[in-house]
Backbone as CSV, one residue per row, in Angstrom:
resi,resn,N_x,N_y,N_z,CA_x,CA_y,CA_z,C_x,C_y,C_z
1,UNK,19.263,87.086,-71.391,20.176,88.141,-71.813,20.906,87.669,-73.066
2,UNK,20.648,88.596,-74.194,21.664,88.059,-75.416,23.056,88.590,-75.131
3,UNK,24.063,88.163,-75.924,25.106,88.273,-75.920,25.378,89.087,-76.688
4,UNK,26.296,90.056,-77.478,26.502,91.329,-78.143,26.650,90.787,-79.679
5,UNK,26.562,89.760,-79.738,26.892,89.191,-81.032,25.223,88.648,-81.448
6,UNK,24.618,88.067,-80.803,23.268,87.825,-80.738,22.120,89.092,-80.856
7,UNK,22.645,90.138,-80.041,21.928,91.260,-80.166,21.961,91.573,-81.635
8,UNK,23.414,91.796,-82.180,23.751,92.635,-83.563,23.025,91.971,-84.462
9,UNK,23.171,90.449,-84.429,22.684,89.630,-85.450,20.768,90.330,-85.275
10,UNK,20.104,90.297,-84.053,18.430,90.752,-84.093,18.228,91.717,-84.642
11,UNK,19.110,93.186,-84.232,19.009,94.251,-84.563,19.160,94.751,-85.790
12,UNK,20.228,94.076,-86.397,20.471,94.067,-87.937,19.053,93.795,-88.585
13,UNK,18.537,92.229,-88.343,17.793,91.632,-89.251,16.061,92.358,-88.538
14,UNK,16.075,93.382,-87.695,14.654,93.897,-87.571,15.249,95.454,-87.847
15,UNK,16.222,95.655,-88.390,16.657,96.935,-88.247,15.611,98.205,-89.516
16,UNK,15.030,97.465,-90.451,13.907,98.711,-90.676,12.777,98.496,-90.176
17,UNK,12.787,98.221,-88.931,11.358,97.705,-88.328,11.531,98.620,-87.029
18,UNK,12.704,98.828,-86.630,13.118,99.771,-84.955,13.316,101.243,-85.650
19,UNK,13.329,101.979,-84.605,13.644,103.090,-84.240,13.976,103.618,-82.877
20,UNK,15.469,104.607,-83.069,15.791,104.718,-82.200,14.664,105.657,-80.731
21,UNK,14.453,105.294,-79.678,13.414,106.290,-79.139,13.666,107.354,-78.294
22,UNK,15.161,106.990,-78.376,15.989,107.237,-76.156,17.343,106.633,-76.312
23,UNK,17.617,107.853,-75.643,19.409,107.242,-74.844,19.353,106.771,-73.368
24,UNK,19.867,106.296,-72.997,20.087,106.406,-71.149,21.454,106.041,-70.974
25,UNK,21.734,106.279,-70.071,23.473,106.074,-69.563,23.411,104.325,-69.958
26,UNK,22.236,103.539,-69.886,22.315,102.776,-69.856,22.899,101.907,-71.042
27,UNK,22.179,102.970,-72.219,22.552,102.140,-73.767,21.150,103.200,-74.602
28,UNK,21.139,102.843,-75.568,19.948,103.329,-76.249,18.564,102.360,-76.062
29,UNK,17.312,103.036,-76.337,16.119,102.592,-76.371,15.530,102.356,-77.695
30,UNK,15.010,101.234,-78.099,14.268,100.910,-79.264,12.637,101.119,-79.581
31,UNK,12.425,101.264,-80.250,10.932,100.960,-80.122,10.468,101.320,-81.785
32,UNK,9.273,100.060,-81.582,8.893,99.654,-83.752,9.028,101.218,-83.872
33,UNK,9.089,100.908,-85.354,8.730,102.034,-86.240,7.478,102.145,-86.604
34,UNK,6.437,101.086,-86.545,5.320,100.973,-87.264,4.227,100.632,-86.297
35,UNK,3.416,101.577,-85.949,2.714,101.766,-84.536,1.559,100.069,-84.518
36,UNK,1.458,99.330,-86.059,0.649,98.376,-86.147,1.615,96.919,-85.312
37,UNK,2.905,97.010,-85.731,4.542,96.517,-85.038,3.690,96.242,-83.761
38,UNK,4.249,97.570,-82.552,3.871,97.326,-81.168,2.657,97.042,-80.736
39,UNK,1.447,97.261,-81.536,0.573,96.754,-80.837,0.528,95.534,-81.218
40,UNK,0.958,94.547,-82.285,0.805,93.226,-82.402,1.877,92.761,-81.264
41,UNK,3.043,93.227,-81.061,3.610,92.608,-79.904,3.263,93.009,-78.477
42,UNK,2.661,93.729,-78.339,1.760,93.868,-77.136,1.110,93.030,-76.942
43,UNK,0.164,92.516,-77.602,-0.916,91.866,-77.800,-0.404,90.260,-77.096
44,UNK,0.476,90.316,-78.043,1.400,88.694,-77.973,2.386,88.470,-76.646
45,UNK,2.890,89.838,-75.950,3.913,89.579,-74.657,3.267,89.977,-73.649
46,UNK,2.553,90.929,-73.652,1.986,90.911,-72.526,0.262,90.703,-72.715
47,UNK,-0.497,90.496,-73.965,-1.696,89.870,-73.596,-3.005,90.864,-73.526
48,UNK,-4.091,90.201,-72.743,-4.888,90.658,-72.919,-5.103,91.817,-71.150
49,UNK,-5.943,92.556,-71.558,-6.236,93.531,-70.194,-5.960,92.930,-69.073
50,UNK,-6.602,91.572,-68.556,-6.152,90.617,-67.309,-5.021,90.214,-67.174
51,UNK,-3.896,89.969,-68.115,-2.803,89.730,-67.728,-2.529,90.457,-67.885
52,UNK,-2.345,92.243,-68.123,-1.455,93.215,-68.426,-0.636,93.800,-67.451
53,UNK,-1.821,93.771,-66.038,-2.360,94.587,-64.898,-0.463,93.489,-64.249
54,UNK,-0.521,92.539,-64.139,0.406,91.569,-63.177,2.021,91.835,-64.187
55,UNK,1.792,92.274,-65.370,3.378,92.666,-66.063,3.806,93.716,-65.659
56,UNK,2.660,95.043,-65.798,2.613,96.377,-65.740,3.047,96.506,-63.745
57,UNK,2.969,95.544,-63.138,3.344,95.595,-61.989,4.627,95.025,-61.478
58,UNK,4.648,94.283,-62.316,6.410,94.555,-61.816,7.253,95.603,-62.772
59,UNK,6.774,95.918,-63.862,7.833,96.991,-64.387,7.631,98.162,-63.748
60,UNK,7.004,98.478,-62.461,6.130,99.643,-61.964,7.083,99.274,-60.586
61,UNK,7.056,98.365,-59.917,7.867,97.901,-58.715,9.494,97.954,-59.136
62,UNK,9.833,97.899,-60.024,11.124,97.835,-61.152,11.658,99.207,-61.047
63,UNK,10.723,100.144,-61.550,10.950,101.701,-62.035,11.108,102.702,-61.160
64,UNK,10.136,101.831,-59.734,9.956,102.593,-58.839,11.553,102.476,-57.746
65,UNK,12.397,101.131,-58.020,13.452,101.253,-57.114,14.395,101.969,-57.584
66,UNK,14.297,101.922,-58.980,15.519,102.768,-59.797,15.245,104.261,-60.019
67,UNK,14.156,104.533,-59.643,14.286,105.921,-59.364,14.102,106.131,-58.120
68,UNK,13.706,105.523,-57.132,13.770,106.061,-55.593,13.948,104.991,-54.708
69,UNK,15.743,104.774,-54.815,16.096,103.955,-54.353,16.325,102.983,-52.922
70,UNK,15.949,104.609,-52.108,15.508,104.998,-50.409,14.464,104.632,-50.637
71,UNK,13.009,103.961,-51.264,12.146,103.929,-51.103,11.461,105.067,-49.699
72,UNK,11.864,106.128,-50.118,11.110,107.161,-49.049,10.506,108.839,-49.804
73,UNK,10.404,108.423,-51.512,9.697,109.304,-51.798,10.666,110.291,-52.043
74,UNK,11.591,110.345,-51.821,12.916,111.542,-52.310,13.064,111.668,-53.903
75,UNK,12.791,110.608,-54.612,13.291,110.573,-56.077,14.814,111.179,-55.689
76,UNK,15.830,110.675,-55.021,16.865,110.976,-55.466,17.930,110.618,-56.792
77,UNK,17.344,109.150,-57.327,18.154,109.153,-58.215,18.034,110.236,-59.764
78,UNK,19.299,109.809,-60.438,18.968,110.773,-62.026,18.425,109.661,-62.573
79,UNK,18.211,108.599,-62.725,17.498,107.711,-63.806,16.346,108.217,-64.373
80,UNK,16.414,109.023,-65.486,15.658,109.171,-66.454,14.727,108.741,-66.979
81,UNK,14.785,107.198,-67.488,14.325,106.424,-67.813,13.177,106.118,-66.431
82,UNK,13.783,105.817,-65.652,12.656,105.536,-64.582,11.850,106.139,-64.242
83,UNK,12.261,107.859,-63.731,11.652,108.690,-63.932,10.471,108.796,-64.637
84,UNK,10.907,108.732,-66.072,9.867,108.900,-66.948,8.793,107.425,-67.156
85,UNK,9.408,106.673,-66.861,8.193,105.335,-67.224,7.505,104.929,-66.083
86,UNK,7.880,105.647,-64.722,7.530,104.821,-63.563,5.097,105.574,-63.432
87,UNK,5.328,106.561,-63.142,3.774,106.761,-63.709,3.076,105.826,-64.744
88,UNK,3.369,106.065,-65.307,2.970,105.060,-66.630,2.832,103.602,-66.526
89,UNK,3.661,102.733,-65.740,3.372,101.516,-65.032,2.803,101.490,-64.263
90,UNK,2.714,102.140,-62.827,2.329,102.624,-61.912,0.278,102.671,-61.978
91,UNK,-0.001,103.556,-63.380,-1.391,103.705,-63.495,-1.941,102.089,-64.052
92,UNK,-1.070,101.562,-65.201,-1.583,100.269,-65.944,-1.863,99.423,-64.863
93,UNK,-0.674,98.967,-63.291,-0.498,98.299,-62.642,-1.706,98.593,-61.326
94,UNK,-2.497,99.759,-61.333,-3.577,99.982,-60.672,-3.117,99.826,-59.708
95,UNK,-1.447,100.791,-59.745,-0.821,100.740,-57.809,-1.221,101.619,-57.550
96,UNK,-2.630,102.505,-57.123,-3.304,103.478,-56.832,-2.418,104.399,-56.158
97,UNK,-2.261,103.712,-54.810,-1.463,104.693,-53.591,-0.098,105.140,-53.839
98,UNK,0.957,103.960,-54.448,2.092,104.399,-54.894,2.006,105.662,-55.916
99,UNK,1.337,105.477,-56.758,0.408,106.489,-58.058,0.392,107.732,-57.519
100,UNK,-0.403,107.671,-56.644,-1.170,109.470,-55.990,0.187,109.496,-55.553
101,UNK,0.983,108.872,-54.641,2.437,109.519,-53.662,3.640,110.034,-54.590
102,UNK,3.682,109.108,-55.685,4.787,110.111,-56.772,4.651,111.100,-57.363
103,UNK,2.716,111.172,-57.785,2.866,112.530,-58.523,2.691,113.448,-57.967
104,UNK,2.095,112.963,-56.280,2.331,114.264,-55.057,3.383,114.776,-54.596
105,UNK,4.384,113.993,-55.183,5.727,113.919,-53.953,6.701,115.557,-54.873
106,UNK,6.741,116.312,-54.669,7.302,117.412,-54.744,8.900,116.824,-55.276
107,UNK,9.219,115.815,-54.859,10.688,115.533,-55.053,10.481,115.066,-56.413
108,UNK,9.657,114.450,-56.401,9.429,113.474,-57.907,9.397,114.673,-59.222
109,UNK,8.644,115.447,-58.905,8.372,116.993,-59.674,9.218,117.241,-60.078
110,UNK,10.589,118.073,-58.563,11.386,118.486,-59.163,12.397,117.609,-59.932
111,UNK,12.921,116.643,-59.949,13.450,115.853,-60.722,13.063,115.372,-61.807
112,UNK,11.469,115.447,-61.940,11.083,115.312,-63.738,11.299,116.727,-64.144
113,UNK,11.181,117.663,-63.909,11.037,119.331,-64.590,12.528,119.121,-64.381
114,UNK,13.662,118.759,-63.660,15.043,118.942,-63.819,15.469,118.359,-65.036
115,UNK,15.144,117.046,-65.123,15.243,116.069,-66.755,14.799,116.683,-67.605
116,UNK,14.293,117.598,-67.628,13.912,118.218,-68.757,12.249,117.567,-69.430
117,UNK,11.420,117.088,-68.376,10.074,116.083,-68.839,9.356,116.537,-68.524
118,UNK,8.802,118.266,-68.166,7.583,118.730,-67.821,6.449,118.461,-68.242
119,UNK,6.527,118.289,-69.604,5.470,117.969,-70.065,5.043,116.331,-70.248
120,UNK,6.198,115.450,-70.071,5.809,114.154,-69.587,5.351,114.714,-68.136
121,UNK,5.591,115.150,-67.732,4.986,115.279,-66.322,3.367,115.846,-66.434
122,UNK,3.079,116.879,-67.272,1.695,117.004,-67.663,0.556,116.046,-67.956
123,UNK,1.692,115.130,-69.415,0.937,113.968,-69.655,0.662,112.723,-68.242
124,UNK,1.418,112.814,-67.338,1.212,112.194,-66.281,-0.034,112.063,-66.015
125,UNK,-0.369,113.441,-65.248,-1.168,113.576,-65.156,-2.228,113.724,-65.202
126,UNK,-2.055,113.979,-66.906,-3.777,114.034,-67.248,-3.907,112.455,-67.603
127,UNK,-3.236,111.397,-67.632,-3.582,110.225,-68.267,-4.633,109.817,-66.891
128,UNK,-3.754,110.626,-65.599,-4.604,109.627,-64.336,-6.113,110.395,-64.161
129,UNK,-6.047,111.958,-64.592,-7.629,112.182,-64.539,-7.997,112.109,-65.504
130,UNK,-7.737,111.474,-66.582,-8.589,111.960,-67.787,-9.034,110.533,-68.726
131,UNK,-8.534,109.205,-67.690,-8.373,107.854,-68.253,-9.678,107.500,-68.662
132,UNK,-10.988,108.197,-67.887,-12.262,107.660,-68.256,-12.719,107.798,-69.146
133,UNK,-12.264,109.265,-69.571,-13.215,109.544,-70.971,-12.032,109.322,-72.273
134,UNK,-11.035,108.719,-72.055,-9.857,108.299,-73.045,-9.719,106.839,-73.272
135,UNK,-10.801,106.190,-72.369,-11.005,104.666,-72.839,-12.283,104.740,-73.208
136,UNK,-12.719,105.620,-72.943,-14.584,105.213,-74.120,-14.407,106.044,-75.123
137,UNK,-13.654,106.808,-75.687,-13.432,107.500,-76.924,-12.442,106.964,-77.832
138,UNK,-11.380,106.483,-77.526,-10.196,105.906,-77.882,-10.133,104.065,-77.997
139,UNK,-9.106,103.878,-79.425,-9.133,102.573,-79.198,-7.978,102.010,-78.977
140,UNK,-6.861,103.380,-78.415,-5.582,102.512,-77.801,-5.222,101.525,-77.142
141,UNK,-4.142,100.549,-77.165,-3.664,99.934,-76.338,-3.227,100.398,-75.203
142,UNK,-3.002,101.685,-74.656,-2.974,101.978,-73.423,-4.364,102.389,-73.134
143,UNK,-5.306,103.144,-73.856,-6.471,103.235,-73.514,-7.116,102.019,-72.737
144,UNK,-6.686,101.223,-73.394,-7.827,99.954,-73.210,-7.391,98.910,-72.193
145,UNK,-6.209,99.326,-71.619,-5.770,98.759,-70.309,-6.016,99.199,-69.331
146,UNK,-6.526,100.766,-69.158,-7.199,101.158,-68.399,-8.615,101.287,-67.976
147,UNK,-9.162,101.031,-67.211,-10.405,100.767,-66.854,-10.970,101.729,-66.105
148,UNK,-12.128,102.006,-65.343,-12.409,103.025,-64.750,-11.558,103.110,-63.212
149,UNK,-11.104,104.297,-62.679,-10.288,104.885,-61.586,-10.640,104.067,-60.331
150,UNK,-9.380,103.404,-59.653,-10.213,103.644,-58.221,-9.519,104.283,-57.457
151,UNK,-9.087,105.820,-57.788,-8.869,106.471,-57.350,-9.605,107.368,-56.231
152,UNK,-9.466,107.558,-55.031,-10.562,107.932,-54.338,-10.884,109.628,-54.462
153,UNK,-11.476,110.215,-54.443,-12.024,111.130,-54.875,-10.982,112.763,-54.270
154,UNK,-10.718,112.162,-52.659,-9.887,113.097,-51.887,-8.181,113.371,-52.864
155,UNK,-7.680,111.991,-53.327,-6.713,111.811,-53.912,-7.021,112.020,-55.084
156,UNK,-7.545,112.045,-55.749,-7.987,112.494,-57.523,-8.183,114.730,-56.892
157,UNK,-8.378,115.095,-56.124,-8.516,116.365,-55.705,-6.979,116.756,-56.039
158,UNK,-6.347,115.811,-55.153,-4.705,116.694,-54.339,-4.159,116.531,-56.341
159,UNK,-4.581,115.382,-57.257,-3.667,115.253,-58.396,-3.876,116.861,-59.250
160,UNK,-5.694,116.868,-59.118,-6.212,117.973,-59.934,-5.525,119.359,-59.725
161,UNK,-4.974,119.119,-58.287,-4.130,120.691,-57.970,-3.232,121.066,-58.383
162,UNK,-2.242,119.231,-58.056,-0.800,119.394,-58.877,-1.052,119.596,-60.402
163,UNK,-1.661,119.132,-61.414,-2.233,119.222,-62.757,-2.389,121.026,-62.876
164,UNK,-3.058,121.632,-62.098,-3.612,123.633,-62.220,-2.225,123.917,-61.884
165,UNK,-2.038,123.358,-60.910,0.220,124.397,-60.725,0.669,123.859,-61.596
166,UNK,1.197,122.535,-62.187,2.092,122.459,-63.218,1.201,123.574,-64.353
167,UNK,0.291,123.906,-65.101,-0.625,124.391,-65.971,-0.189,125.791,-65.493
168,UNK,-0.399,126.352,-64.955,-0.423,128.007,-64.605,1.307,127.983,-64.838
169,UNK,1.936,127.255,-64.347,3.278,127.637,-64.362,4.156,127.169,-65.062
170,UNK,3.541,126.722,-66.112,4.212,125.481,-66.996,5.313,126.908,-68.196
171,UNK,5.285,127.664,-68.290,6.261,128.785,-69.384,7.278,128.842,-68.433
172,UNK,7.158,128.915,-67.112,8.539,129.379,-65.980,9.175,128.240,-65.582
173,UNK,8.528,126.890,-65.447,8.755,125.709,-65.025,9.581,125.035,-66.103
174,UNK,9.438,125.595,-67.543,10.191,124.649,-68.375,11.216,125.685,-68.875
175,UNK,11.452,126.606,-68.917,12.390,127.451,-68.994,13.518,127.229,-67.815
176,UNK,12.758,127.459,-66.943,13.919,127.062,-65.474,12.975,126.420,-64.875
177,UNK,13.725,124.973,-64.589,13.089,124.293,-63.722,13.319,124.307,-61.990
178,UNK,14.453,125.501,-62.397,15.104,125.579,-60.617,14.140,126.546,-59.803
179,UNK,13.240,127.234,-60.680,12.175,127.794,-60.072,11.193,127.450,-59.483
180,UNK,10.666,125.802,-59.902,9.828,125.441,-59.257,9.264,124.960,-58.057
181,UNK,10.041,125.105,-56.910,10.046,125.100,-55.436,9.567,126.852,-55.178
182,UNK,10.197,127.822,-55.210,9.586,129.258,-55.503,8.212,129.175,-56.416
183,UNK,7.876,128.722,-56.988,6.707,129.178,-58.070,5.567,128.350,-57.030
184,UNK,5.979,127.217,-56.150,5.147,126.370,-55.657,4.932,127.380,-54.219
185,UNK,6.205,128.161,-53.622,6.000,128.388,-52.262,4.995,130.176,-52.612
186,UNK,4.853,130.383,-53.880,4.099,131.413,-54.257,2.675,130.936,-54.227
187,UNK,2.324,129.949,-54.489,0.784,129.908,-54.299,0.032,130.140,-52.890
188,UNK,-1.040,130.468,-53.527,-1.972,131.066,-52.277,-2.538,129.342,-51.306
189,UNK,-2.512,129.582,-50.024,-3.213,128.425,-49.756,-4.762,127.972,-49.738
């Protein structure tokens, strides 16, 4: 942990190199300005594909207490931040089951469409069905941490559903997100 005097002194001297990305109650979020920036420090802190999987898992075990602190699938907290990054670790960290249970979990939903992240919530989802053909086309650094699914086929079904309801209802869902328990108890079974 730097000290506030240590911070100013980093931030100053990388300061046309950051950009601001995010607020959180917590403080603000940084991240390069220069997309060549993060992937060289990617490369260098967390490494190659084999070690990514064991970082990406604890910031995924991390994200996951600070947004659902009951560990019982409620997403009761507002953490934002967690909210929004916990998928995203979650898939790198190949926590399969935790994976399928948040973006199933109805609570998790309504609390990303409440934050105002529907469409992080879209991108959620399509990163987890759509990772196969986005690492053989693509030469991202998140591309390329992902490998093929072992998602099991029953659970890649229940995501594809949540993916068609957020999609059909995505104009009512981001306008009011208090609708989306009604827009969900409207579908046909």
């Amino acid at each position: 942990v730097l000290t506030e005097g240590q911070w100013l002194r980093l931030l100053f001297s990388l300061g046309g190199y950051l950009r601001i990305a995010g607020e959180t109650s917590e403080g603000v979020i940084y991240d390069f300005f220069h997309q060549v920036f993060k992937q060289t420090a990617e490369k260098r802190y967390v490494g190659a594909k084999e070690k990514a999987t064991p970082t990406h898992k604890i910031l995924a075990t991390m994200f996951l207490k600070r947004a659902d602190p009951t560990g019982d699938y409620t997403f009761a907290s507002k953490d934002a931040r967690a909210i929004s990054e916990l998928p995203y670790h979650l898939l790198l960290a190949k926590m399969w089951p935790q994976l399928v249970s948040t973006l199933s979990s109805i609570h998790f939903i309504c609390t990303k469409t409440r934050l105002g992240m529907t469409f992080g919530l879209l991108r959620d989802y399509s990163a987890v069905l759509f990772q196969e053909s986005s690492s053989s086309s693509s030469s991202g650094f998140f591309e390329q941490q992902v490998s093929s699914s072992s998602i099991s086929e029953n659970d890649r079904a229940q995501i594809v559903e949540y993916y068609r309801f957020l999609l059909s209802n995505l104009t009512v869902i981001t306008e009011t997100p208090s609708l989306l328990l009604q827009q969900a108890a409207n579908q046909p079974d």
